[in-house]
C-alpha positions in Angstrom: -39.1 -5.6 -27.1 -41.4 -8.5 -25.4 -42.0 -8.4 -21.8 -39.4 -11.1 -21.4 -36.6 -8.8 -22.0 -38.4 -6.2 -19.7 -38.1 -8.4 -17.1 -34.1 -9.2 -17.6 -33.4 -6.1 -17.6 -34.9 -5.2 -14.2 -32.2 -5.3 -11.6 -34.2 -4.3 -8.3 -38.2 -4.9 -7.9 -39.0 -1.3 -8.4 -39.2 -0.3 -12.0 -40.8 3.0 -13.3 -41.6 6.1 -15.7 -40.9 9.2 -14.6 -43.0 10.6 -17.5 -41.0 11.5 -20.1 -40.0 8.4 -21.6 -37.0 8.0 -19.4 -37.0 4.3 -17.5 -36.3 4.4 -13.7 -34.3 1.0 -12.7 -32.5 1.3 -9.2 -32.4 4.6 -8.9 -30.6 5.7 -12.0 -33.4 7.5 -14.8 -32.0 5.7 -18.4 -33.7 7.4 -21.6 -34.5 4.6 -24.0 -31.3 4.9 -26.1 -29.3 4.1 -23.2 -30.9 1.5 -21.9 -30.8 -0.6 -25.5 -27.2 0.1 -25.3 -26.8 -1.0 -22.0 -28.8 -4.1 -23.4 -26.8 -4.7 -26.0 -23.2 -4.7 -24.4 -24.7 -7.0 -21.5 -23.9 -4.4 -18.9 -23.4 -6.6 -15.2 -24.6 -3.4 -13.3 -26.8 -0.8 -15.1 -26.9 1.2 -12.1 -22.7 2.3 -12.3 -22.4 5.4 -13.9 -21.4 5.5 -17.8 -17.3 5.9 -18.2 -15.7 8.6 -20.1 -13.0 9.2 -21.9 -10.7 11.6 -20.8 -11.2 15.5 -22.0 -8.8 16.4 -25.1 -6.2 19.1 -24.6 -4.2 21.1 -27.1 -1.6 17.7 -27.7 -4.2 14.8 -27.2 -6.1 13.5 -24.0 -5.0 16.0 -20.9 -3.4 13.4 -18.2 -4.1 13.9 -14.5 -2.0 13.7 -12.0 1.8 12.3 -11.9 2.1 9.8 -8.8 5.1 8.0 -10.5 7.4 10.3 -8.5 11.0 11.8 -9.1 13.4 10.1 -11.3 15.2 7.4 -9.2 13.2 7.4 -6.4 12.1 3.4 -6.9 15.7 3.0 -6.9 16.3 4.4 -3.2 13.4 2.4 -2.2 14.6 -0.7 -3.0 17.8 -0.1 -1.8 16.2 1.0 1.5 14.3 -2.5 1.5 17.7 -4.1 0.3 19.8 -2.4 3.5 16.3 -3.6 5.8 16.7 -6.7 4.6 20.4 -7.6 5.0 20.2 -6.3 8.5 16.8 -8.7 9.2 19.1 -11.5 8.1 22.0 -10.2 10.6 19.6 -10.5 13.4 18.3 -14.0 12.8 22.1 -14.9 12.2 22.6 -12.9 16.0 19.8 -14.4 17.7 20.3 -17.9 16.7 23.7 -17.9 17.5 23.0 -15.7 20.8 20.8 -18.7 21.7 23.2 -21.4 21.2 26.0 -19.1 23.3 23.2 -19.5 26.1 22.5 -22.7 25.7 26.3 -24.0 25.5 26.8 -21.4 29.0 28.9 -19.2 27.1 27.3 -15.9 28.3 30.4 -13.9 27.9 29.3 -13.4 24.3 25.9 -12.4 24.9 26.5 -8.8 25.8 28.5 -8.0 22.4 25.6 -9.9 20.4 23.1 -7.5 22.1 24.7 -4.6 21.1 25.3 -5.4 17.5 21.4 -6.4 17.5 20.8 -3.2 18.9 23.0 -1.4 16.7 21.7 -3.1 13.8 18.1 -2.0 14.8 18.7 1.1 15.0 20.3 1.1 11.5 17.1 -0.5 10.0 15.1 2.2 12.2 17.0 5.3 10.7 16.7 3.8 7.0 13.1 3.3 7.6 12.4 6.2 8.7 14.9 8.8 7.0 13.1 11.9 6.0 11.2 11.5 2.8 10.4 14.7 0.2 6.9 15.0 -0.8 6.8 13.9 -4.6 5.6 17.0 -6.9 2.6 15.7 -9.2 
């Protein structure tokens, strides 16, 4: 290789031997081999660490942890954000029409509108926050 290509491949100023063949660049010591192939496939960062695959088991490549939960649990989430929902609309319906009761001097309303709007947080609240079980991974 010409010094041009020496000079491409130096990401940070500082660019040295440590003896043994091995080419020091940002920190990370490359052996000549590696840092060809990190020529060749036009790595963007040489100093991120080389990727592996994952180790082989018995059946094929060992998988790591489950996070996709219990079976149906995406369902009760969505219908928790469905339930939240439906009661978010409620309260825009309430409040609006609280607001016009007001404004037309109609208070008598405004007490029964409260409650439901409380009632209707404290729904949302308790979905929210109902007790959750740890998924198993």
């Amino acid at each position: 290789m010409d010094d041009a290509d020496e000079a491409a491949f130096v990401v940070t100023p500082e660019a040295r031997s440590d003896g043994a063949g091995a080419t020091i660049v940002g920190g990370t010591a490359l052996s000549a081999a590696e840092r060809d192939r990190r020529l060749r496939q036009h790595v963007g960062n040489p100093d991120d660490p080389s990727v592996s695959r994952a180790p082989l088991g018995s059946s094929g490549p060992r998988s790591g942890p489950d996070y996709t939960g219990t079976p149906g649990q995406l369902a009760i989430v969505q219908g928790q954000v469905y339930i939240v929902g439906v009661i978010l609309v409620a309260q825009l319906w309430l409040i609006t029409t609280a607001l016009f009761e007001l404004l037309s001097g109609r208070i008598g309303v405004l007490w029964p509108m409260a409650i439901a709007s409380l009632v209707g947080f404290l729904v949302a609240l308790v979905v929210f926050l109902w007790p959750r079980r740890a998924t198993g991974g």
